[in-house]
C-alpha positions as CSV (number, residue, x, y, z in Angstrom):
1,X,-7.4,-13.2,-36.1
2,X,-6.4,-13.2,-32.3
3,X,-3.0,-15.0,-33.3
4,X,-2.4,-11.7,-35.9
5,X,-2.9,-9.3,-32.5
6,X,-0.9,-12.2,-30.2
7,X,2.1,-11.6,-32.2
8,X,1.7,-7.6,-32.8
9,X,4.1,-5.6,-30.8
10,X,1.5,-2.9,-30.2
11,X,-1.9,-2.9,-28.1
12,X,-4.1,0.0,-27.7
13,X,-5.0,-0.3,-23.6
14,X,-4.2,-1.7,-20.3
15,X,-7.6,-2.7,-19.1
16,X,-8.2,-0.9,-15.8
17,X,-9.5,-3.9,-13.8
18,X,-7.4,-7.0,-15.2
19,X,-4.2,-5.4,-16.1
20,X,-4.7,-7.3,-19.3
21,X,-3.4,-5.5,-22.8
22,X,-6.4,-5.1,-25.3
23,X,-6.9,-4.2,-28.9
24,X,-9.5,-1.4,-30.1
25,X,-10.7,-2.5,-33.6
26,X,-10.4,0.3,-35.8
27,X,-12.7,-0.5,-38.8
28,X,-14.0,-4.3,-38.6
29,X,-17.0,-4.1,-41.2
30,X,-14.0,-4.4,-44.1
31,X,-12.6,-7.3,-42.8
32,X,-15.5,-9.1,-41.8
33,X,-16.9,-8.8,-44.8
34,X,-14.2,-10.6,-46.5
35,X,-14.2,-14.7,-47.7
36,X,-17.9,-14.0,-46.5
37,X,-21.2,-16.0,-48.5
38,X,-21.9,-12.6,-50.2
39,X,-17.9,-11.7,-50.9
40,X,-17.6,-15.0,-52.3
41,X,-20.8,-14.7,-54.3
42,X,-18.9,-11.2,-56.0
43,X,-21.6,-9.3,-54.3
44,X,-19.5,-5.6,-53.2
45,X,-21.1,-3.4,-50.6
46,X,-22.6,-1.1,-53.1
47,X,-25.1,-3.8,-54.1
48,X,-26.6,-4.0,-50.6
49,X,-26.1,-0.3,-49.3
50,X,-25.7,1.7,-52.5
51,X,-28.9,0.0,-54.4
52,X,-30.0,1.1,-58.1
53,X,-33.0,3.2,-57.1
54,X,-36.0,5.1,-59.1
55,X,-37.0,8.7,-58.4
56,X,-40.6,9.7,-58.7
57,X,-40.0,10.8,-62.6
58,X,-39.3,6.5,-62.6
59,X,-35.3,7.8,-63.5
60,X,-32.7,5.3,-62.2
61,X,-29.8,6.4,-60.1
62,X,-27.3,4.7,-57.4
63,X,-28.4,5.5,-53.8
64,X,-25.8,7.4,-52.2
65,X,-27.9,7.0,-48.8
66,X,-25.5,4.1,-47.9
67,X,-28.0,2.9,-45.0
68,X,-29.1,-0.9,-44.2
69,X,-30.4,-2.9,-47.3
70,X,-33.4,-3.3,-45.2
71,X,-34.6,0.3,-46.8
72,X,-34.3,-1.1,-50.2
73,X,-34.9,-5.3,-50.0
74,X,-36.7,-5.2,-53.8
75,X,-34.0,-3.0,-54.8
76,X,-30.9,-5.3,-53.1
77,X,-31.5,-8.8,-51.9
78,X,-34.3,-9.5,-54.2
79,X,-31.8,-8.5,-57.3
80,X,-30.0,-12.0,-56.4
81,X,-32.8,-13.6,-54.1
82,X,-35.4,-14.0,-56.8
83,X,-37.5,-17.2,-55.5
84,X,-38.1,-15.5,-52.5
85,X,-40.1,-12.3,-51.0
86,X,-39.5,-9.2,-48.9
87,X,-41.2,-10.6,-45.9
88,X,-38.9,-13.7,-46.4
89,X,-35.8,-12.3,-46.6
90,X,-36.9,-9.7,-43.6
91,X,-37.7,-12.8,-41.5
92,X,-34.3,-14.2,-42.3
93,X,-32.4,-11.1,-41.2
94,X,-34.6,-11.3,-38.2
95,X,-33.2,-14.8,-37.3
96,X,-30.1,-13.9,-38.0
97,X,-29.8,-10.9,-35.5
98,X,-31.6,-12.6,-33.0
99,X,-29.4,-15.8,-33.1
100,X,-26.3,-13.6,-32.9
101,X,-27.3,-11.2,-30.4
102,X,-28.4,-14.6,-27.8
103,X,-24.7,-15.9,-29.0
104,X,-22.9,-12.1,-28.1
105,X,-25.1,-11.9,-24.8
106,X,-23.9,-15.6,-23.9
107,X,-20.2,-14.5,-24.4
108,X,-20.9,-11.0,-22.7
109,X,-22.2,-13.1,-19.8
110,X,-19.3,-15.4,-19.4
111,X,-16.6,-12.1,-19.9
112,X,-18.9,-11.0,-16.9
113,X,-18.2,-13.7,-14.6
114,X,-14.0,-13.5,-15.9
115,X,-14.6,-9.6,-14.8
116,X,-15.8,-10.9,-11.0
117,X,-13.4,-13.8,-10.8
118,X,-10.3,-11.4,-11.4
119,X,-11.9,-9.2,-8.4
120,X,-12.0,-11.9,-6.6
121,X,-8.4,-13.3,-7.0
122,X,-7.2,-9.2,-6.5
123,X,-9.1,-9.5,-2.9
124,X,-7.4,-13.1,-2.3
125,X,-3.7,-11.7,-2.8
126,X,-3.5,-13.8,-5.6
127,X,-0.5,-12.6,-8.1
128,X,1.8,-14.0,-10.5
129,X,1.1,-17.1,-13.2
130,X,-2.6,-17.3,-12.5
131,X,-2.8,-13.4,-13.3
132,X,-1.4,-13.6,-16.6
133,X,-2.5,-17.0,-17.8
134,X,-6.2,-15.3,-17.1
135,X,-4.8,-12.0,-18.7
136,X,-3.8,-13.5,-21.8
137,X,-7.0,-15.4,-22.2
138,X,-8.7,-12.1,-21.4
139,X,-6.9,-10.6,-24.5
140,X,-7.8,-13.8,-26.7
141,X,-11.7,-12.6,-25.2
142,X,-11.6,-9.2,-25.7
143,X,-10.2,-9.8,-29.2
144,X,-12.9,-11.7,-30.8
145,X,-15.7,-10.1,-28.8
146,X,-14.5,-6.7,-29.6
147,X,-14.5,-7.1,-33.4
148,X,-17.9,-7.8,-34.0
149,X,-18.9,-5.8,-31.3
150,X,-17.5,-2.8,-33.4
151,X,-19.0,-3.6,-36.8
152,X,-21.9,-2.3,-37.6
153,X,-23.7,-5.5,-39.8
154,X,-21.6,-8.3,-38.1
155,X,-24.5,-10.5,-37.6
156,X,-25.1,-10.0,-41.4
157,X,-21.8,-9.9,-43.1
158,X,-20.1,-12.9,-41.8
159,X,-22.5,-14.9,-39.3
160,X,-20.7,-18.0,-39.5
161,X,-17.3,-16.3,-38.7
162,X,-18.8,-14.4,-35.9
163,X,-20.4,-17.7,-34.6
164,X,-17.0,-19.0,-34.4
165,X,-15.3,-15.8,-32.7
166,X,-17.9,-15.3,-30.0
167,X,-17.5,-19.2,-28.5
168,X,-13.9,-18.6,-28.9
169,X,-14.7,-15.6,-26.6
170,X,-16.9,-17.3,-24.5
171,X,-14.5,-20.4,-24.0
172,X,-11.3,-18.1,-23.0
173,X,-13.1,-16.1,-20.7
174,X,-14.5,-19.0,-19.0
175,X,-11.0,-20.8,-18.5
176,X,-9.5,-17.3,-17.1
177,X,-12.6,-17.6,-15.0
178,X,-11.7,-21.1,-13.7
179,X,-7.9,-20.1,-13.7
180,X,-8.6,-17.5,-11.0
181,X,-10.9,-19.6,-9.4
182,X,-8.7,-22.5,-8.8
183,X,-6.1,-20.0,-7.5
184,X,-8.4,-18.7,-5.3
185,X,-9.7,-22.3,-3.8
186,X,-6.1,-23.5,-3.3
187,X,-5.4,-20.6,-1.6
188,X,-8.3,-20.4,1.0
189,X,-7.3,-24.4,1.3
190,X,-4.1,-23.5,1.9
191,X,-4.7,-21.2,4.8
192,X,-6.8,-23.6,6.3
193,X,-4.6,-26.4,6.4
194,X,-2.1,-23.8,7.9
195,X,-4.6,-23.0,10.7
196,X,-4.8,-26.7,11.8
């Protein structure tokens, strides 16, 4: 997805700290959703969030509270997931969340240390390729942190894709962090062996 945003002539901000030009995802719950285990199953959106429901006359009508299928797991995964049980599947979403939410700290921690490691290099004087080596890799961050921080059921709708976009995340903001770093250490051993 970042190489869609990498060649797009328009970006939403300037960060304030890096410099580095950033894209706002508008409405990732769509496009996350898509070539996903469900979306390749046929299983649309109103099976999970608009469930078949009964009222208390035991009438059936379509939800229209279009909430978590938590609310409803007999009335929407159980409809496909028939060998197992509501305490399963709400074990499984658990596990899920919890897995991605350690993975999106984990990324959130190493855009952290990018964040102190461009501070740093801004206190060293250090300008130029360095800065926008780590500014593009910020960008490539940013992107694929961004859109599954903006989706509301990203942990759910596409785990394995958001697996993949949060190390990708991870990885680029830990080379901008040893980009600026290095800049930083050859510069400080730079002045030294100038002093001597």
């Amino acid at each position: 997805m970042d190489d869609f945003y990498k060649h797009a002539s328009f970006k939403d901000f300037k960060h304030n700290q890096t410099g580095a030009l950033l894209t706002k995802m508008q409405h990732p719950d769509t496009e996350i959703y898509w070539n996903s285990t469900h979306d390749k199953a046929g299983v649309g959106c109103a099976a999970c969030h608009m469930p078949k429901v009964k009222n208390e006359k035991g009438e059936t009508y379509t939800s229209h509270w279009a909430t978590n299928p938590r609310a409803y797991v007999q009335e929407t995964c159980l409809q496909c997931h028939k060998d197992k049980t509501e305490e399963h599947m709400t074990r499984v979403m658990d596990a899920q969340k919890a897995y991605y939410m350690g993975k999106l700290r984990e990324t959130e921690g190493a855009m952290s240390q990018m964040f102190i490691a461009f501070r740093e290099a801004k206190d060293a004087g250090i300008t130029g390729e360095p800065i926008k080596q780590a500014q593009d890799l910020h960008s490539v961050a940013h992107t694929n942190w961004e859109w599954w921080t903006a989706a509301n059921g990203a942990w759910f709708h596409n785990p394995q894709q958001a697996q993949a976009s949060l190390a990708k995340a991870t990885d680029s903001a830990k080379a901008a962090t040893k980009i600026l770093r290095d800049a930083v250490a050859a510069k400080v051993q730079g002045q030294q062996q100038a002093k001597k």
